[in-house]
LOSEPA-469114 format. One line per field, with one value per residue: residue number from 0; chain; z, x, y of N, C-alpha, C in turn. Coordinates in pm, whole numbers, padded with zeros to 5 digits, m for minus. Layout:
LOSEPA-469114
k <- c(NUM:...)
c <- c(A:...)
n_z <- c(Z:...)
n_x <- c(X:...)
n_y <- c(Y:...)
ca_z <- c(Z:...)
ca_x <- c(X:...)
ca_y <- c(Y:...)
c_z <- c(Z:...)
c_x <- c(X:...)
c_y <- c(Y:...)
end
This chain:
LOSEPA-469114
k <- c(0:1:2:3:4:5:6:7:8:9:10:11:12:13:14:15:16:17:18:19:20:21:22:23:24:25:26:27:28:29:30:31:32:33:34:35:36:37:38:39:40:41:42:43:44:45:46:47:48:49:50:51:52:53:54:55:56:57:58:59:60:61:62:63:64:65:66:67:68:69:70:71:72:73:74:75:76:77:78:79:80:81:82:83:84:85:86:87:88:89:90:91:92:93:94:95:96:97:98:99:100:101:102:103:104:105:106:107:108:109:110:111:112:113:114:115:116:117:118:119:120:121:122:123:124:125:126:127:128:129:130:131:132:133:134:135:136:137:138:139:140:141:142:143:144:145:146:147:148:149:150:151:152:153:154:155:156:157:158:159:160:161:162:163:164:165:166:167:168:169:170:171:172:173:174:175:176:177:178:179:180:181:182:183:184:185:186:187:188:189:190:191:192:193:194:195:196:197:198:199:200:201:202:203:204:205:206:207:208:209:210:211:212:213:214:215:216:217:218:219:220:221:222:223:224:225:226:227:228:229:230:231:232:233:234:235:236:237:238:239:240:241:242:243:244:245:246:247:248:249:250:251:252:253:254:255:256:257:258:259:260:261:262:263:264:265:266:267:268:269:270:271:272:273:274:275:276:277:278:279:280:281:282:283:284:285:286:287:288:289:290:291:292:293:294:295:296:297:298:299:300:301:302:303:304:305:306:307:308:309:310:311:312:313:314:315:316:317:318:319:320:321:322:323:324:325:326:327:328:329:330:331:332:333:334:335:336:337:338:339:340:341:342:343:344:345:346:347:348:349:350:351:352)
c <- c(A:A:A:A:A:A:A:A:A:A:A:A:A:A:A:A:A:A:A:A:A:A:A:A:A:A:A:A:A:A:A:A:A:A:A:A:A:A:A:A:A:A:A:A:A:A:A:A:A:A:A:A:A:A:A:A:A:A:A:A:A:A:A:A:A:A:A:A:A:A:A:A:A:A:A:A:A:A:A:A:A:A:A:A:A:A:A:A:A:A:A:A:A:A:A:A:A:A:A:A:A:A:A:A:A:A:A:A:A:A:A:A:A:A:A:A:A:A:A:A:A:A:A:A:A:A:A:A:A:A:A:A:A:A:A:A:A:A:A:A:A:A:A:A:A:A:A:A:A:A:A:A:A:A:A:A:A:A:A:A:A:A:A:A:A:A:A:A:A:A:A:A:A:A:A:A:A:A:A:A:A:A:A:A:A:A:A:A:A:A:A:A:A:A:A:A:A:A:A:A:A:A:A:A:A:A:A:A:A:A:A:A:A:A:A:A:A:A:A:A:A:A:A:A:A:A:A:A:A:A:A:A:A:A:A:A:A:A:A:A:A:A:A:A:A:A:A:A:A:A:A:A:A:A:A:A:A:A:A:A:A:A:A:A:A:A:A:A:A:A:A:A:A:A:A:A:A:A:A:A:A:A:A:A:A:A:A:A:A:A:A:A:A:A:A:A:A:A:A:A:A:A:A:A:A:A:A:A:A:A:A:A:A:A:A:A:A:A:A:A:A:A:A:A:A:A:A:A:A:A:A:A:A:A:A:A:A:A:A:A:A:A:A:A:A:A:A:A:A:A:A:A:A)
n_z <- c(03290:03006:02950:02728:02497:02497:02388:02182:02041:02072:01949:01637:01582:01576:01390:01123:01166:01343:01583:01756:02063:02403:02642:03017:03252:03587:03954:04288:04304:04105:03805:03645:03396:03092:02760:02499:02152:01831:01658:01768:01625:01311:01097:01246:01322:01593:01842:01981:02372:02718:02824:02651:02630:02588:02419:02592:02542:02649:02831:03056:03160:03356:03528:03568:03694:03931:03957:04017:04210:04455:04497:04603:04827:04989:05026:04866:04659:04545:04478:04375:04301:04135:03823:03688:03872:03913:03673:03488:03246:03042:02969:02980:02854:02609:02643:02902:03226:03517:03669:03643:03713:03913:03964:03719:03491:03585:03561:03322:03246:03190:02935:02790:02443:02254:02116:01906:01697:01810:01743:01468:01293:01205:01149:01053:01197:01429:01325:01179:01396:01345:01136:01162:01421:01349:01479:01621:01737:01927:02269:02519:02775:02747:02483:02314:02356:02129:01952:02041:02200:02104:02097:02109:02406:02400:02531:02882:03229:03424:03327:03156:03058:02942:02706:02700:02549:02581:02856:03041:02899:03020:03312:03320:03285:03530:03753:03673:03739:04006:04139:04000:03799:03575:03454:03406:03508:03833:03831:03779:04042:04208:04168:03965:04076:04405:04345:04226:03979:03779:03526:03382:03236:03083:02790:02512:02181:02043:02159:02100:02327:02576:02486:02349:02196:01888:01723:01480:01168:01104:00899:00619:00395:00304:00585:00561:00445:00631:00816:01086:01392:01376:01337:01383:01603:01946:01986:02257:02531:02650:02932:02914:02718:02605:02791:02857:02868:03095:03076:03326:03510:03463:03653:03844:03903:03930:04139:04366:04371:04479:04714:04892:04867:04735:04704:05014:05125:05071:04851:04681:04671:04551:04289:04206:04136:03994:03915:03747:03612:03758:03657:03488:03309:03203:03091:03262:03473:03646:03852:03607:03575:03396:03401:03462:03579:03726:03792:03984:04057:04081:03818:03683:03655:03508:03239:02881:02587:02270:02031:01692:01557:01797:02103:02383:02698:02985:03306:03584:03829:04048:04230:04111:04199:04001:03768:03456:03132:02795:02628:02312:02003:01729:01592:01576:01710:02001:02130:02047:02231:02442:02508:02447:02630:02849:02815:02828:03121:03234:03310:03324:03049:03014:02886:02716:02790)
n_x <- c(06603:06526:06459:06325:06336:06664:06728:06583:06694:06979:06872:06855:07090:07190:07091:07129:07406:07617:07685:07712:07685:07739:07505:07552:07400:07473:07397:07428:07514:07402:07208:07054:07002:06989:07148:07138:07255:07282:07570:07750:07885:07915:07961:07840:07625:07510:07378:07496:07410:07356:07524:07727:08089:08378:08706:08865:09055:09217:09131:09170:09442:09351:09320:09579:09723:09635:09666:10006:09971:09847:10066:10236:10080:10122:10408:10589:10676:10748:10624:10874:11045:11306:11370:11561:11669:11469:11401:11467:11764:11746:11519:11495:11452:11616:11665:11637:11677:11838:11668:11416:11114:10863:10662:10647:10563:10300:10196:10238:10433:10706:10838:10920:10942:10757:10498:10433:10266:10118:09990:09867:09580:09462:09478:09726:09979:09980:09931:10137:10338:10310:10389:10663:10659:10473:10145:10037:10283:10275:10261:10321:10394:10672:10740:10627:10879:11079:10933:10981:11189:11432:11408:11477:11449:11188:11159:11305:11246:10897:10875:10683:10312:10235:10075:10140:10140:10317:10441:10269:10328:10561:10502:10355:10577:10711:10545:10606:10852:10861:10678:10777:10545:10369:10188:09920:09814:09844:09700:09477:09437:09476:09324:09069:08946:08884:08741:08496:08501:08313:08330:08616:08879:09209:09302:09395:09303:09263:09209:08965:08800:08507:08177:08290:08270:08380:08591:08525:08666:08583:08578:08611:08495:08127:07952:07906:08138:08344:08600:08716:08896:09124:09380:09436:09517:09750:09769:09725:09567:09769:09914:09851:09639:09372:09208:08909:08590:08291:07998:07888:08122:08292:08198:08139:08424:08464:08312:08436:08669:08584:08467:08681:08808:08991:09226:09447:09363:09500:09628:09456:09365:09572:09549:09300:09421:09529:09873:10061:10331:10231:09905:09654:09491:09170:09167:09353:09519:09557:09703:09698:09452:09244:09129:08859:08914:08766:08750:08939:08848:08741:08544:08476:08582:08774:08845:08934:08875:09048:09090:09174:08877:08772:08588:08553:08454:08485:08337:08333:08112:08117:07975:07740:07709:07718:07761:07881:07885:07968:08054:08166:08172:08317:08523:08431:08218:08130:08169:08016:07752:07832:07876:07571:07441:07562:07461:07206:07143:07186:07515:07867:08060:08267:08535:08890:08869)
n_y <- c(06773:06583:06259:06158:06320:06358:06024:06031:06227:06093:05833:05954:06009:05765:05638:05793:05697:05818:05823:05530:05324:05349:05590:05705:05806:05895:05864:05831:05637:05455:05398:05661:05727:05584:05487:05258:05178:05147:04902:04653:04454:04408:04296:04045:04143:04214:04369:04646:04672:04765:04647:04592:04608:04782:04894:05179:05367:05638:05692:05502:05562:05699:05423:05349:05556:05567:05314:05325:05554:05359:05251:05389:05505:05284:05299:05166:05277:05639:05961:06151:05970:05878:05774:05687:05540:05342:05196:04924:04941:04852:04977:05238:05527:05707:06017:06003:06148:06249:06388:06340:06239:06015:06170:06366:06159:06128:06327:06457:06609:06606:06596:06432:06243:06197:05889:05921:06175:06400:06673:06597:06575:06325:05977:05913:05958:05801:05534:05485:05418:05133:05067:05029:04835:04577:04590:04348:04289:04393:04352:04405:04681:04730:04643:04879:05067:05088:05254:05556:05552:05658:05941:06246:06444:06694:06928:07024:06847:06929:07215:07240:07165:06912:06684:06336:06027:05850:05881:05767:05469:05455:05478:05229:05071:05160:05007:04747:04721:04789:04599:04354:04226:04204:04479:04489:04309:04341:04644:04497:04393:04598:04757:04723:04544:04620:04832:04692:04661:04469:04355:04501:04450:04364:04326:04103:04161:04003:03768:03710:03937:03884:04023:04217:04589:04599:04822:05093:05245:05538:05717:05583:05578:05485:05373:05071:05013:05052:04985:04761:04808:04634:04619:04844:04964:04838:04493:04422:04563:04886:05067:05333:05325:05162:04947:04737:04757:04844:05125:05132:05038:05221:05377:05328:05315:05587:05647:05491:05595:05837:05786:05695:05484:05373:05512:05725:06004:06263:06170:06125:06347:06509:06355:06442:06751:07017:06960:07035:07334:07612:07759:07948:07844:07716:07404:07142:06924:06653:06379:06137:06209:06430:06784:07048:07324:07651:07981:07838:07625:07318:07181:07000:06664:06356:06174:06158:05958:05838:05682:05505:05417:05462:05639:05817:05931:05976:06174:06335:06561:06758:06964:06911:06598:06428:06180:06178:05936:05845:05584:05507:05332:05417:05610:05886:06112:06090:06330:06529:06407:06397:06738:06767:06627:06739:07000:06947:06877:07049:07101:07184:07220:07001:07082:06985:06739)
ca_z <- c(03185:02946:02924:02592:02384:02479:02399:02025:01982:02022:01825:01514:01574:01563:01232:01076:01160:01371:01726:01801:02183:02537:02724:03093:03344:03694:04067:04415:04294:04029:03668:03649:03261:03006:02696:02408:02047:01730:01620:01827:01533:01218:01067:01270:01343:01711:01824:02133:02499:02802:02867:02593:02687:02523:02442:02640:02517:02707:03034:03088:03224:03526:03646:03551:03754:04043:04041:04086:04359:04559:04574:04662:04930:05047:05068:04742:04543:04564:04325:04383:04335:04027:03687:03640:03943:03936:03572:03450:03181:02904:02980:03009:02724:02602:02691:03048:03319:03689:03730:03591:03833:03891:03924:03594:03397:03573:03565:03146:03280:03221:02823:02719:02330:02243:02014:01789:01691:01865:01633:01344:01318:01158:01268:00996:01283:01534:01282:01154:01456:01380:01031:01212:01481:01365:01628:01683:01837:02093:02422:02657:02740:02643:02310:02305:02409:02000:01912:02101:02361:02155:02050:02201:02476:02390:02708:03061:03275:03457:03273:03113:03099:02774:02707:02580:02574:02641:02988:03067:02845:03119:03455:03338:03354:03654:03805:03700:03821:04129:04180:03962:03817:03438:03451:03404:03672:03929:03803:03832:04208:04279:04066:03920:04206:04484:04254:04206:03832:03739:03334:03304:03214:02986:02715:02371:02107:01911:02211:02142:02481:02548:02482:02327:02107:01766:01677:01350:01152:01018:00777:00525:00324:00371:00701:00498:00412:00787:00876:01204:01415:01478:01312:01397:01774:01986:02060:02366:02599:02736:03025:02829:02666:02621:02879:02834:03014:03065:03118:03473:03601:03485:03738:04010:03942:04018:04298:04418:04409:04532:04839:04930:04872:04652:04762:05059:05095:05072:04734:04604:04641:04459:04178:04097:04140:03886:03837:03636:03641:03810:03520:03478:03164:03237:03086:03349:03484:03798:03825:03544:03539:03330:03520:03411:03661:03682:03967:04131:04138:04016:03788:03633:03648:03439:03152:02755:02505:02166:01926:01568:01624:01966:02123:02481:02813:03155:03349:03723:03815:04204:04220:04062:04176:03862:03642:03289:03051:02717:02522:02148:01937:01678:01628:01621:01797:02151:02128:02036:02267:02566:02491:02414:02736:02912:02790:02898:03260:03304:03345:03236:02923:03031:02803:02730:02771)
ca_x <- c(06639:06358:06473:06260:06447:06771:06701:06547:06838:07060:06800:06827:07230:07229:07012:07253:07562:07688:07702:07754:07739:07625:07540:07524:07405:07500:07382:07360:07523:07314:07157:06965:06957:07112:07090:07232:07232:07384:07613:07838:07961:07863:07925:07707:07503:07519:07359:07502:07346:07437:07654:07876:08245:08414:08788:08816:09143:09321:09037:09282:09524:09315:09392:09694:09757:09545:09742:10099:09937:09807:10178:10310:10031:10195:10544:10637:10763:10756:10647:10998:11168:11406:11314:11687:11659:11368:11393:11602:11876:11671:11337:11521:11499:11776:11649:11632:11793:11830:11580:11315:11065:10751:10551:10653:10505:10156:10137:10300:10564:10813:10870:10982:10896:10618:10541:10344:10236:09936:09925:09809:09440:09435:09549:09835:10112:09922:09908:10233:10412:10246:10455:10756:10657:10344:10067:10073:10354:10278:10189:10369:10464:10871:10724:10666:11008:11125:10891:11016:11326:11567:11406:11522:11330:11106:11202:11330:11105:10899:10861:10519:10268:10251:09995:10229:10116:10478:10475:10213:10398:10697:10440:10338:10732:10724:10449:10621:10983:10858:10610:10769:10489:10270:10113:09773:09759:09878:09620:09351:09415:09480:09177:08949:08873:08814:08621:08355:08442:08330:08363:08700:08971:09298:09287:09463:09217:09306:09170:08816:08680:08370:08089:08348:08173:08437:08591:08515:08721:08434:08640:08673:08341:07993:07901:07902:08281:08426:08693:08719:09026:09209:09500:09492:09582:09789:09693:09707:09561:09874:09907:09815:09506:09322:09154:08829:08518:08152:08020:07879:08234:08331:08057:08164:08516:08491:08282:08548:08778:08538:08414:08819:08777:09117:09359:09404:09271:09591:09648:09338:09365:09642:09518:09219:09396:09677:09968:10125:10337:10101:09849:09509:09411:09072:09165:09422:09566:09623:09775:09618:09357:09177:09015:08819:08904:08684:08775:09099:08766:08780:08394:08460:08723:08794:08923:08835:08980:09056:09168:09132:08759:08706:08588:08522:08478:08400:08314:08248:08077:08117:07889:07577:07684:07705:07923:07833:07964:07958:08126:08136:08257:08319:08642:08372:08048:08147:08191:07898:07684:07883:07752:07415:07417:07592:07347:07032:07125:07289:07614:07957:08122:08409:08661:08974:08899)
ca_y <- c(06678:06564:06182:06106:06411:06283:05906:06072:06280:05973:05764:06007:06049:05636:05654:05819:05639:05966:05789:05404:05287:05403:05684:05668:05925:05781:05905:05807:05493:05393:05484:05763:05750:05489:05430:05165:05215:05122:04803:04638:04391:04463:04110:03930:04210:04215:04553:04750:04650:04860:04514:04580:04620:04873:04958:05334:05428:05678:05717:05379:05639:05686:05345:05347:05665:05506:05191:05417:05603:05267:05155:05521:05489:05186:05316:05088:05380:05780:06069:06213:05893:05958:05724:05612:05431:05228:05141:04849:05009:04877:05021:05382:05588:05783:06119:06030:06190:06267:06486:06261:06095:05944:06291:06384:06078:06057:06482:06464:06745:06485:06697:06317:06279:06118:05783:05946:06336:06455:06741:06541:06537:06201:05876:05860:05943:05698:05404:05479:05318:04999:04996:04953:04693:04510:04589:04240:04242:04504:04276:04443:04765:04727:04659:04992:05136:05132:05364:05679:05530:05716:06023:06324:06495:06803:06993:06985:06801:07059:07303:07290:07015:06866:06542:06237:05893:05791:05891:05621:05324:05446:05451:05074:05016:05177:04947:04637:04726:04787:04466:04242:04161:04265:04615:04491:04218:04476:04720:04452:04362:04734:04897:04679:04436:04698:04935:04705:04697:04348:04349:04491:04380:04442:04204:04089:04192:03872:03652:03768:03959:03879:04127:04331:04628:04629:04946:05130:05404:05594:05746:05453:05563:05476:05285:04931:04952:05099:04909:04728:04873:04530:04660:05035:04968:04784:04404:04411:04738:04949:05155:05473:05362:05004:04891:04725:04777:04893:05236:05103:04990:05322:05486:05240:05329:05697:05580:05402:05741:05971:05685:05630:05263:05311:05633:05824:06135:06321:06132:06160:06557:06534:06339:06608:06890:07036:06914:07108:07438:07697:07833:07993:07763:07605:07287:07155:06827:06581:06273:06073:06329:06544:06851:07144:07431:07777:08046:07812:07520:07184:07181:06809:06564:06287:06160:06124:05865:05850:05594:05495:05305:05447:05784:05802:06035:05978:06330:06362:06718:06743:07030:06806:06516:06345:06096:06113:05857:05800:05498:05519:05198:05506:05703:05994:06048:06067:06459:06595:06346:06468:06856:06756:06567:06884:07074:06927:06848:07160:07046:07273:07127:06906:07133:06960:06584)
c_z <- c(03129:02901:02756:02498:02384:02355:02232:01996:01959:01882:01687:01485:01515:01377:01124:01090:01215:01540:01702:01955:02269:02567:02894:03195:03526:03826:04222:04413:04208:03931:03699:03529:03178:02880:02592:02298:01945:01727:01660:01682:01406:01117:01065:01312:01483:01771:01982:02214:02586:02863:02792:02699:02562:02504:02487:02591:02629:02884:03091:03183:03380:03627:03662:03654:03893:04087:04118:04196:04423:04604:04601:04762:05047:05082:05001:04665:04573:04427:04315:04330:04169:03939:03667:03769:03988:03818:03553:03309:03039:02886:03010:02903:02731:02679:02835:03126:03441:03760:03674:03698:03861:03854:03777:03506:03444:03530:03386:03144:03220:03092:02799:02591:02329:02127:01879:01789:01711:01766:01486:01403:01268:01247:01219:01084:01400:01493:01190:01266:01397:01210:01033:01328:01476:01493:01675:01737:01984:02200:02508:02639:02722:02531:02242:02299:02210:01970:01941:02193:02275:02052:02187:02273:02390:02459:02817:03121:03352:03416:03212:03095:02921:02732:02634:02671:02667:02780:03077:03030:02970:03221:03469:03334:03487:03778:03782:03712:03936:04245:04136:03880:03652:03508:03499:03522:03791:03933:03837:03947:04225:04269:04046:04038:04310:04436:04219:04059:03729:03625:03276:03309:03091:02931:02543:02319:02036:02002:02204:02255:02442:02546:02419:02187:02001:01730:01530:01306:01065:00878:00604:00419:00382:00482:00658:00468:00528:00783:01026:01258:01436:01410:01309:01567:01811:01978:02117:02411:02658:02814:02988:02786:02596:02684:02810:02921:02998:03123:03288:03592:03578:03562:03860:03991:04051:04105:04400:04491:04486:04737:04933:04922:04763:04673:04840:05059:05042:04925:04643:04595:04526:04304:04102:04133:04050:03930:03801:03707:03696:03683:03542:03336:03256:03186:03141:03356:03576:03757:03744:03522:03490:03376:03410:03575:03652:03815:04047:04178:04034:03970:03744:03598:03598:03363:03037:02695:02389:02079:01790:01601:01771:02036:02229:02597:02940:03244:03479:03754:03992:04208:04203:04112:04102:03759:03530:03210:02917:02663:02356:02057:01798:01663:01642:01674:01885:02147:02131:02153:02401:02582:02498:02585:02894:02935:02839:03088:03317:03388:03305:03201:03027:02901:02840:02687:02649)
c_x <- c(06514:06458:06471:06346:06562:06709:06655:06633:06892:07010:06842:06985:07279:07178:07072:07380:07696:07693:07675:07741:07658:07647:07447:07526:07404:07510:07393:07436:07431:07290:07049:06960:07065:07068:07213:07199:07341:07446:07744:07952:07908:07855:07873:07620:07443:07475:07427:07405:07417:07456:07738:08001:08296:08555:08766:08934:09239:09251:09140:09371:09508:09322:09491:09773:09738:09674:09841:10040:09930:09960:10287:10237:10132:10377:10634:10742:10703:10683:10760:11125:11230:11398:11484:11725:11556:11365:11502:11660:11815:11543:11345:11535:11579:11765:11610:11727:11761:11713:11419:11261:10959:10648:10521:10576:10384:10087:10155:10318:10680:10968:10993:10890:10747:10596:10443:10281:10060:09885:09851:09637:09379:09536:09699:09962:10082:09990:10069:10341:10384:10367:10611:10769:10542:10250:10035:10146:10384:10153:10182:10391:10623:10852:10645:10766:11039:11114:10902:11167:11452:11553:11476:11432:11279:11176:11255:11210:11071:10866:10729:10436:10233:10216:10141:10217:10195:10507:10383:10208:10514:10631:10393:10453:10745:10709:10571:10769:10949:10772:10703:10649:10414:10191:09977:09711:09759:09763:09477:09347:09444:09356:09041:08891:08819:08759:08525:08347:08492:08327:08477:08798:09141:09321:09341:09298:09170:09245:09002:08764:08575:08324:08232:08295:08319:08420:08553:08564:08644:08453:08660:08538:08191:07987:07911:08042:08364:08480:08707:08882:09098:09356:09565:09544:09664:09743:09673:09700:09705:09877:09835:09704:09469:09273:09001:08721:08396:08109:07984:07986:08297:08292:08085:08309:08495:08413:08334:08655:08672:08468:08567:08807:08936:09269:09326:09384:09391:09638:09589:09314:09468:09644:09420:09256:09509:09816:10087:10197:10222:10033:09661:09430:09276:09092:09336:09461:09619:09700:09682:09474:09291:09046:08998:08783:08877:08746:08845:08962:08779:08588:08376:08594:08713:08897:08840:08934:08903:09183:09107:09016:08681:08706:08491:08486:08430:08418:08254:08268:08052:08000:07714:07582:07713:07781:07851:07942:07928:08114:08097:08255:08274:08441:08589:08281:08040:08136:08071:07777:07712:07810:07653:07368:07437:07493:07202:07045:07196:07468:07750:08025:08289:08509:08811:08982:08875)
c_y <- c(06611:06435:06128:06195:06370:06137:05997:06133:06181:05894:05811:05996:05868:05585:05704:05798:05757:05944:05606:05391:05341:05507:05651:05783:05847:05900:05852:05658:05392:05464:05571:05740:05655:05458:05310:05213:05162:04967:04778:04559:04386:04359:04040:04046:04222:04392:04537:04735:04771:04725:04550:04655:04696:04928:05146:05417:05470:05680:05558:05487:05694:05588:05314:05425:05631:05382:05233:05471:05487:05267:05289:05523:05375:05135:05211:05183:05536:05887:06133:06093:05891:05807:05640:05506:05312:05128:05069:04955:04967:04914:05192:05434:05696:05951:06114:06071:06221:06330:06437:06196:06065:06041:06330:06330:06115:06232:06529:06585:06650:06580:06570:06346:06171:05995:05814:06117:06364:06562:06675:06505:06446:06085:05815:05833:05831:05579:05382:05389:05160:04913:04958:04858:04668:04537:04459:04170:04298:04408:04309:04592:04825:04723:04809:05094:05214:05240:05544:05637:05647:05812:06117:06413:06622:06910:06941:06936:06961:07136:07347:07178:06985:06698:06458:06083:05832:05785:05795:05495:05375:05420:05269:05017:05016:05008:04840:04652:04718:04649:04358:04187:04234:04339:04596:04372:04321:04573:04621:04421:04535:04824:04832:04616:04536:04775:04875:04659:04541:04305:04476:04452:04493:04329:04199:04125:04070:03742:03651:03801:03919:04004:04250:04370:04646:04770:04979:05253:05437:05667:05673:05453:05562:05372:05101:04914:05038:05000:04911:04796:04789:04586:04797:05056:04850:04629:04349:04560:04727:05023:05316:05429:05179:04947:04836:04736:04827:05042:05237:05110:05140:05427:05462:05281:05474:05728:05586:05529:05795:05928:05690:05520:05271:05415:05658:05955:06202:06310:06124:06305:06559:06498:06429:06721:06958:07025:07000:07227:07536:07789:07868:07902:07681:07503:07187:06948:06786:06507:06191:06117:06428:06626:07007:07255:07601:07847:07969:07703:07430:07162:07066:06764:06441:06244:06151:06015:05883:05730:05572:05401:05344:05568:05801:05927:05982:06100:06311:06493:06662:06830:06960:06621:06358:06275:06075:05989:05835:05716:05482:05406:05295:05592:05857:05963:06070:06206:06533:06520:06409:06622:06834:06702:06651:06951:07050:06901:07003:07200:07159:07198:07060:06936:07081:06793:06500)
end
């Protein structure tokens, strides 16, 4: 790895308004390589630190996934245990049925519908929920339910694995049927606190986080008229994707997993390893997991995120070692930085996330 070429790649990528945010190469328990770049707030002119805090989107789904496991560790709740009985009667959407149950949601076998069309390669079907319940009124995740509770499923659960947000607005039901208690508290005594991961949080948008880097949809023209994302997402993070946080705590999380300091072993196999119907696809899926498997081997596990403003990955390569991260306050940017970053350490592409 030739440090300085990176670090000028970025430089030139930031110079052109074609990357925003951090990248973080993380070893042994510590940085091996970090950098900052670009404009956290564009208003006041606040540039990007490797402090900023960063919505991550969907890599949210890993603690989400994490939390469910702790309290299936703890003989709270089951992956077998059947969705019509844990959920109160208004937090069940219509296409549920018997054969529905915790595995399903965190593995997205479940072939519930989804609150928005992944096929669209814009954010029109995303930001479209928001024109029937204000994203200011999404706090919780029940204020989600509208948006999908009474479409009709896709498929039988089972049957094939099939990404959908939806099934992690139902696992943060889960969570708080079974505590009693809001998703994201639960998640911070289960995740954040023993991981080490002391700047994040899950936070209204509208309360100003601190150090939080402002999304931008890059789309909106030249770099001077981007629009901030406060009204293209939720405002408040949801189980599926929102969390806030630094790329550090994201280094110390999967730390955290790979140390046992948060599953046991037995449950932590099961989170990196597929999921899914049995398939030869290299881009594959645990519990809350996104894995890139070669020859029946697990080569990097993670997650990526994506929102209008925000374009993420976190990648651990067992083989090397190594947790890359990049955060991008950017709805693009994150993609190409990841390769480039692949590429020089010798890493194999994290296809999929």
């Amino acid at each position: 790895m030739d440090p300085d070429a990176l670090r000028g790649w970025l430089d030139e990528r930031v110079a052109n308004h074609e990357f925003g945010g951090v990248a973080l190469i993380w070893r042994n328990g510590r940085a091996a390589f970090s950098y900052a770049g670009g404009i956290a707030h564009r208003g006041h002119g606040v540039p990007v630190t490797m402090q900023s805090r960063f919505a991550v989107a969907s890599i949210t789904k890993m603690a989400t996934a994490v939390t469910v496991l702790r309290l299936v560790d703890r003989g709270l709740v089951r992956l077998q245990d059947r969705l019509l009985e844990i959920l109160p009667v208004e937090h069940r959407p219509a296409a549920l049925t018997r054969r529905h149950n915790v595995h399903h949601l965190l593995s997205h076998t479940s072939g519930l519908a989804n609150y928005h069309d992944d096929a669209d390669p814009t954010w029109a079907s995303f930001t479209a929920g928001w024109d029937r319940i204000p994203s200011y009124h999404i706090r919780r995740p029940a204020d989600m339910l509208p948006l999908f509770a009474d479409r009709p499923a896709v498929r039988q659960p089972g049957i094939k694995f099939e990404y959908s947000d939806a099934n992690f607005i139902l696992a943060g039901l889960v969570i708080e049927a079974v505590t009693g208690r809001p998703w994201s508290d639960v998640a911070a005594e289960e995740v954040f606190e023993p991981a080490g991961m002391v700047d994040t949080a899950v936070e209204a948008i509208d309360q100003d986080p601190a150090r939080l880097a402002t999304g931008y949809l890059v789309d909106d023209g030249p770099p001077d008229h981007w629009r901030a994302n406060y009204f293209s997402v939720p405002a408040n993070g949801m189980p599926d994707g929102g969390m806030i946080t630094t790329a550090a705590d994201l280094a110390r999380f999967i730390d955290a997993l790979l140390d046992g300091r948060l599953l046991s072993p037995p449950l932590f196999a099961a989170m990196t390893r597929p999921q899914g119907p049995p398939s030869t696809d290299v881009e594959q899926y645990g519990y809350g997991c996104e894995l890139v498997v070669e020859n029946g081997v697990v080569t990097a596990l993670g997650h990526g995120g994506g929102d209008p403003g925000v374009s993420t990955t976190v990648a651990h390569f067992p083989a090397a070692a190594t947790t890359l991260v990049i955060l991008c306050n950017q709805d693009r940017g994150n993609w190409a930085a990841v390769l480039q970053f692949c590429a020089a350490l010798g890493l194999p592409e994290p296809r999929g996330f």
